[in-house]
C-alpha positions as CSV (number, residue, x, y, z in Angstrom):
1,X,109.8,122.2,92.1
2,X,108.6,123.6,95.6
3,X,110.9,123.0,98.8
4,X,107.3,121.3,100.5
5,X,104.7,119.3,99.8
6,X,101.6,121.3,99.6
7,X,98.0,119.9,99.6
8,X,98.4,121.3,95.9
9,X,100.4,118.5,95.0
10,X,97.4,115.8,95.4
11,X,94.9,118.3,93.4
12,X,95.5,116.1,90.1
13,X,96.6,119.6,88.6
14,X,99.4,121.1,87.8
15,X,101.5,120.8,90.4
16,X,100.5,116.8,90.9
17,X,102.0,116.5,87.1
18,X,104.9,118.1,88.4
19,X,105.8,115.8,91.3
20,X,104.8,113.2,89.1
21,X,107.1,114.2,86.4
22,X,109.7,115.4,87.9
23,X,110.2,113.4,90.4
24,X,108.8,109.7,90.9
25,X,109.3,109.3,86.7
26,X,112.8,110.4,87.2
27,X,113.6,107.4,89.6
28,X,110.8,104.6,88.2
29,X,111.1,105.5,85.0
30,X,111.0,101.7,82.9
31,X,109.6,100.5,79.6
32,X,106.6,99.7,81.6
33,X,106.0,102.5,83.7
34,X,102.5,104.0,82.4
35,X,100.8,107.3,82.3
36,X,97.5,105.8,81.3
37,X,95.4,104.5,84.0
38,X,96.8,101.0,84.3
39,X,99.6,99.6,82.8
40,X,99.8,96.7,80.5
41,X,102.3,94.2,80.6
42,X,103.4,90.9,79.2
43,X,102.2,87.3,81.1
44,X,104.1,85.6,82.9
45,X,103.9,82.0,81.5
46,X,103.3,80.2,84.4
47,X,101.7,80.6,88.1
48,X,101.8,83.5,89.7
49,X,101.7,85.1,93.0
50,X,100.2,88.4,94.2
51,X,100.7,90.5,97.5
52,X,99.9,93.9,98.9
53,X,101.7,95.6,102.0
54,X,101.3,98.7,103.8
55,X,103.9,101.0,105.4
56,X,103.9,103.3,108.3
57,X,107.2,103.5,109.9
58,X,107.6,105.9,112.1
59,X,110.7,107.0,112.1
60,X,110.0,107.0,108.2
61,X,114.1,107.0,108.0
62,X,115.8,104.8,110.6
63,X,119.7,103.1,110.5
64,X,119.7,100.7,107.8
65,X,117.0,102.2,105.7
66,X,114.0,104.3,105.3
67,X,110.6,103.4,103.9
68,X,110.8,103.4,100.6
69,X,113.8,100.9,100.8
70,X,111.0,98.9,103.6
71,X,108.2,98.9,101.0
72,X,110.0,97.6,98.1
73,X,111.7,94.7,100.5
74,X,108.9,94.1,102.4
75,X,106.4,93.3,99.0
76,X,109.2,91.5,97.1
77,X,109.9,89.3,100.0
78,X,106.5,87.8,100.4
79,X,106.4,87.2,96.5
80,X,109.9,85.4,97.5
81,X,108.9,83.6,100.3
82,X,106.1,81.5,98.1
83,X,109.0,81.0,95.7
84,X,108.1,83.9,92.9
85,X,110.4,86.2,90.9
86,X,109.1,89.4,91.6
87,X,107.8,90.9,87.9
88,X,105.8,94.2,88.6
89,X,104.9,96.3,91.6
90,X,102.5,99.2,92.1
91,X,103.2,102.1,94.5
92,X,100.3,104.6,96.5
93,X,101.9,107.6,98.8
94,X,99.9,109.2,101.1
95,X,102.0,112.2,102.0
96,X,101.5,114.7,104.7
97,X,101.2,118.4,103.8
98,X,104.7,120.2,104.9
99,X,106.9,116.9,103.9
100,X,109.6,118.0,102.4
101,X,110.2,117.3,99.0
102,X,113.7,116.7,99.2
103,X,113.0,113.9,101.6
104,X,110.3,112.5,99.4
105,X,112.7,112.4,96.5
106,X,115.1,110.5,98.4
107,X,112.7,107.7,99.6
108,X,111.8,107.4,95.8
109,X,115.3,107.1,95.4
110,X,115.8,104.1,97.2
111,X,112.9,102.5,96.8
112,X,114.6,102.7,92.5
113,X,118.2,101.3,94.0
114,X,115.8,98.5,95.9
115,X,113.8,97.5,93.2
116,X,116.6,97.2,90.5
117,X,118.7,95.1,92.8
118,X,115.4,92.7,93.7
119,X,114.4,92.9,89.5
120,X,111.4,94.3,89.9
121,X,109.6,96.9,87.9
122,X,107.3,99.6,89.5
123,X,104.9,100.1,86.5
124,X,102.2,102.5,88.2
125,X,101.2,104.0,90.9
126,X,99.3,106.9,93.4
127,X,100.0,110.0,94.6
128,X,97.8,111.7,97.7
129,X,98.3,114.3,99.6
130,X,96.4,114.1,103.3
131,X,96.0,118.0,105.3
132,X,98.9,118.3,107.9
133,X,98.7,115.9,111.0
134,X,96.8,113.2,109.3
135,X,99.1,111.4,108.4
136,X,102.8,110.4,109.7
137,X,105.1,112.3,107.4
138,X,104.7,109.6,104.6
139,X,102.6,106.2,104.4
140,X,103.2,103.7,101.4
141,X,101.4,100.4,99.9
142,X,103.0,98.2,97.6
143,X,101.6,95.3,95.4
144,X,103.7,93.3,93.6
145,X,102.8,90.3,91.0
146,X,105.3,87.4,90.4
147,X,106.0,84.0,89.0
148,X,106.5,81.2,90.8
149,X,109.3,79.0,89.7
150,X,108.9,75.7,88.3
151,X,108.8,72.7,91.4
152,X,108.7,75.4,94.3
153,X,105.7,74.3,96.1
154,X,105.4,76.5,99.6
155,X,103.0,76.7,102.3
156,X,103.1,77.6,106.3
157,X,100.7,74.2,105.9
158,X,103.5,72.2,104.6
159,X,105.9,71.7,107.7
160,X,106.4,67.7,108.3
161,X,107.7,66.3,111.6
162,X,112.0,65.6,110.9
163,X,112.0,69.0,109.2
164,X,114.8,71.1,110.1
165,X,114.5,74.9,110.8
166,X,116.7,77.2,109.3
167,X,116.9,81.1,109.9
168,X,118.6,83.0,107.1
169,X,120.6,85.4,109.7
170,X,120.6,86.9,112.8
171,X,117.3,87.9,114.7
172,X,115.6,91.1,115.7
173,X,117.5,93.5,114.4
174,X,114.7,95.8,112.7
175,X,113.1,95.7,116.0
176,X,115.9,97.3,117.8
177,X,116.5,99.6,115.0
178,X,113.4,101.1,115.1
179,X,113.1,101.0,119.2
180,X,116.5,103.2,119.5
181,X,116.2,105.6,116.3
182,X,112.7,106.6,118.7
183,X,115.2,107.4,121.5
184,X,112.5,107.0,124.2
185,X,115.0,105.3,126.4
186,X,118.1,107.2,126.0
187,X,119.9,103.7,125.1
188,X,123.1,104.2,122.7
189,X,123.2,101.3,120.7
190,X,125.0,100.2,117.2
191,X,122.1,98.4,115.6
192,X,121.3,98.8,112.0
193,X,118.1,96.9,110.5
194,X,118.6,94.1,108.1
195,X,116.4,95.7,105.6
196,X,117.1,93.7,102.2
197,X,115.6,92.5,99.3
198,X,115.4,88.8,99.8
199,X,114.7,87.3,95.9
200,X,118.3,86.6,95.4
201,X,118.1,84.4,98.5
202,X,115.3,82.2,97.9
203,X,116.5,81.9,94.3
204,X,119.9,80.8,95.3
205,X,117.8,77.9,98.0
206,X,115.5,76.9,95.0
207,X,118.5,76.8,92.9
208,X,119.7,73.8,95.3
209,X,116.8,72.3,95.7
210,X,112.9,72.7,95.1
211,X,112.6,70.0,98.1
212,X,111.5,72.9,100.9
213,X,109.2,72.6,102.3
214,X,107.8,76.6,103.9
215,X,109.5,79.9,103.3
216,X,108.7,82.7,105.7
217,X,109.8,86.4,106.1
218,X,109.8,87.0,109.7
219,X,108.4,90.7,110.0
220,X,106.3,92.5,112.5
221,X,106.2,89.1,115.2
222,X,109.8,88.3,114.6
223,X,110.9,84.5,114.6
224,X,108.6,83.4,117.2
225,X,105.4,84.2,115.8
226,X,105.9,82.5,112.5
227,X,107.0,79.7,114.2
228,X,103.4,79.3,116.2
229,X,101.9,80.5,112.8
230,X,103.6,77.5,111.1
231,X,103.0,74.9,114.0
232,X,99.2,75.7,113.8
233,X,98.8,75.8,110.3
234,X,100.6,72.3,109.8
235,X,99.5,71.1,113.1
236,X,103.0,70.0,114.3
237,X,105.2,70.6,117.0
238,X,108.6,72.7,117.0
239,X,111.7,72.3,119.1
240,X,113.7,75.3,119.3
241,X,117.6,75.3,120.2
242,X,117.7,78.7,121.8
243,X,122.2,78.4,121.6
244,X,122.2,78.1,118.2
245,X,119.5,81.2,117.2
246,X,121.9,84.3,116.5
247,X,121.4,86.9,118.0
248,X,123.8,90.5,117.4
249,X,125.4,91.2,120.5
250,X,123.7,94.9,120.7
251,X,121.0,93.5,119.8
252,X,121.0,90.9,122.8
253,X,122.6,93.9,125.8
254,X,119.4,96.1,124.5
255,X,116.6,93.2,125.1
256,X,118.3,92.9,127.6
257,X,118.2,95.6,129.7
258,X,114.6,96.0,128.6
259,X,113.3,92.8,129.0
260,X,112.5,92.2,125.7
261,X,112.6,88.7,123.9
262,X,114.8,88.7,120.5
263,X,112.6,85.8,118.8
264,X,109.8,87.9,119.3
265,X,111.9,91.7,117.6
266,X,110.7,92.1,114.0
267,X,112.9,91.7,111.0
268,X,112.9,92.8,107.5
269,X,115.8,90.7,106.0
270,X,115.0,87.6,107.8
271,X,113.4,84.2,106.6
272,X,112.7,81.3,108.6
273,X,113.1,77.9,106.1
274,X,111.4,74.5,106.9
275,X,113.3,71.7,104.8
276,X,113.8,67.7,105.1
277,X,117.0,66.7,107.5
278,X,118.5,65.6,104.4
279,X,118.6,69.0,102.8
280,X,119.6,71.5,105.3
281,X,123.1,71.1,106.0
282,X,123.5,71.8,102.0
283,X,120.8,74.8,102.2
284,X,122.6,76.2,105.3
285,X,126.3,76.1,102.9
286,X,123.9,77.9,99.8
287,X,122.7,80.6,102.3
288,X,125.9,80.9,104.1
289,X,127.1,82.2,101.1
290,X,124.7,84.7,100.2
291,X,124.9,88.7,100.8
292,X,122.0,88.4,102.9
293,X,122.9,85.6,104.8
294,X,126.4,85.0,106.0
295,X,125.1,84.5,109.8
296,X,122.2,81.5,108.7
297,X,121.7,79.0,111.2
298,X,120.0,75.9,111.9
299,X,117.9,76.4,114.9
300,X,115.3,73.5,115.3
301,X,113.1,70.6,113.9
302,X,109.7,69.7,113.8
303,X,108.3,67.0,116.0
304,X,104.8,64.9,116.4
305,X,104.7,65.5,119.7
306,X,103.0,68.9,121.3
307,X,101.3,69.8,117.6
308,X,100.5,73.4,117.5
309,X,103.7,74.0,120.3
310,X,107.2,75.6,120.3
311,X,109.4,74.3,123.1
312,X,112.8,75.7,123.5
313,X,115.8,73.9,124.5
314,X,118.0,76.0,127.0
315,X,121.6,76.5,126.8
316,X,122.0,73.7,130.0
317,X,119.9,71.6,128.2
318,X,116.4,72.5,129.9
319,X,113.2,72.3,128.2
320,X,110.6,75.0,128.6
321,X,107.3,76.5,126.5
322,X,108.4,79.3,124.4
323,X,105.2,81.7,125.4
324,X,102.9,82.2,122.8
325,X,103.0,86.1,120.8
326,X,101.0,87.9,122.9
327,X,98.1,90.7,121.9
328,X,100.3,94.0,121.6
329,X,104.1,93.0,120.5
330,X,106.3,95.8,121.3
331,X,108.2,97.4,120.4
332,X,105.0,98.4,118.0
333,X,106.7,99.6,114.8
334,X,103.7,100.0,112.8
């Protein structure tokens, strides 16, 4: 196989059959996996779920992961988040002429390693090839099909005031990942993403109880923004205890010194869980047990009062408006 990826590669000749071949096949290679033009697979017996992401990461390959490893998690953890066992999932690359193909080999081989540790199976998918410079290095989509689990019934319109408000681990940490692997500010930093297939965790939560309310990745606007997405969509209010949201201590020196806010720091192994009061003291021991979740915390409730808020309480026990996401979050990581 060539050392680069030539424009040669998308032709749908020769050389496209070889990439295909002897490279995605070699690392999605399943008893579904098709060469016809769609693949045909067995029914799930109950509801299902559907979602469809798209990924542009620049750096393609940060600490922590890369983005094949983002486009499995990312896809699979929305399916999660509306209580679905990921089933199937479909992948398009647009690749940039000049990538190299031993690169390109090992996002495919992490996005295998992700998808066999969330269960999923890639059945089909896209190859294109876009002239050099229009493109990043290497863009993905990702749709994924699931079933929802009997009793899990989620919805950002389902918060209720008493809800607690659980976070399944510290905050922000993509965010920061991305920001230094740019090294635009010469900051030296150990921050690693929390990239991570997040089925196992919802599972284990659902296997406590089906009695939750909302399940939420927290991506591109971090914490905060679902939490105004989930106050507006259920028409509640939120009280946030800002002492008890964890934050890594690099992560927390680097918003620091650029005067960034952690809530607001995407993450990518990160959920934010709306549950009764009388559930989330035993949710917080599930997830405190979890691989993905050793650092959960409970971080709020839901109130009547201020519908379509988020206050914060302050470590000195100050109340103030947590301000809403604004129009450009930055650090802009995609």
């Amino acid at each position: 196989m060539d050392n680069m990826i030539t424009l040669a590669h998308g032709s749908g000749g020769k050389k496209t059959s070889e990439l295909i071949g002897g490279l995605f096949k070699k690392y999605f290679d399943n008893e579904y996996l098709t060469a016809d033009d769609a693949a045909v697979l067995p029914a799930p017996q109950g509801r299902i779920a559907m979602s469809t992401d798209g990924f542009i990461v620049s750096p393609y390959e940060f600490p922590g992961g890369n983005v094949g490893k983002l486009s499995i998690c990312g896809t699979v953890n929305d399916l999660a988040c509306m209580g679905a066992r990921p089933l199937y999932l479909t992948c398009a690359f647009v690749v940039e002429e000049g990538f190299p193909v031993a690169k390109l080999e090992k996002l495919a081989a992490s996005m295998a390693e992700t998808a066999k540790e969330a269960g999923v199976r890639i059945v089909a998918g896209d190859t294109k090839v876009a002239g050099k410079g229009q493109v990043d290095g290497v863009f993905i989509t990702t749709t994924a099909v699931g079933e929802i689990l009997p009793g899990a019934e989620l919805s950002g319109a389902y918060a209720k005031p008493g809800d607690k408000i659980l976070v399944t681990g510290d905050v922000g940490r993509h965010g920061a990942a991305i920001l230094l692997a740019r090294d635009a500010f010469g900051i030296e930093a150990d921050v690693t993403s929390d990239c991570a297939p997040l089925w196992g965790t919802v599972r284990s939560m659902l296997a406590e109880t089906t009695d939750i309310h909302v399940i939420r990745d927290a991506t591109r606007g971090g914490v905060g923004t679902v939490l105004y997405e989930i106050a507006s969509e259920s028409n509640v209010g939120i009280r946030l205890d800002r002492s008890e949201v964890p934050v890594d201590p690099a992560v927390s020196g680097v918003c620091g010194m650029l005067g960034l806010e952690p809530l607001y720091l995407a993450c990518e192994g990160r959920m934010v869980v709306f549950a009764p009061a009388d559930q989330a003291e035993a949710l917080l021991e599930v997830l405190r047990k979890g691989k993905y979740s050793e650092n959960a915390a409970i971080i709020g409730e839901v109130t009547e009062t201020m519908p379509g808020r988020v206050v914060v309480r302050t470590p000195i026990g100050a109340e103030t408006l947590l301000p809403p996401p604004g129009g450009e979050l930055l650090p802009r990581i995609c």
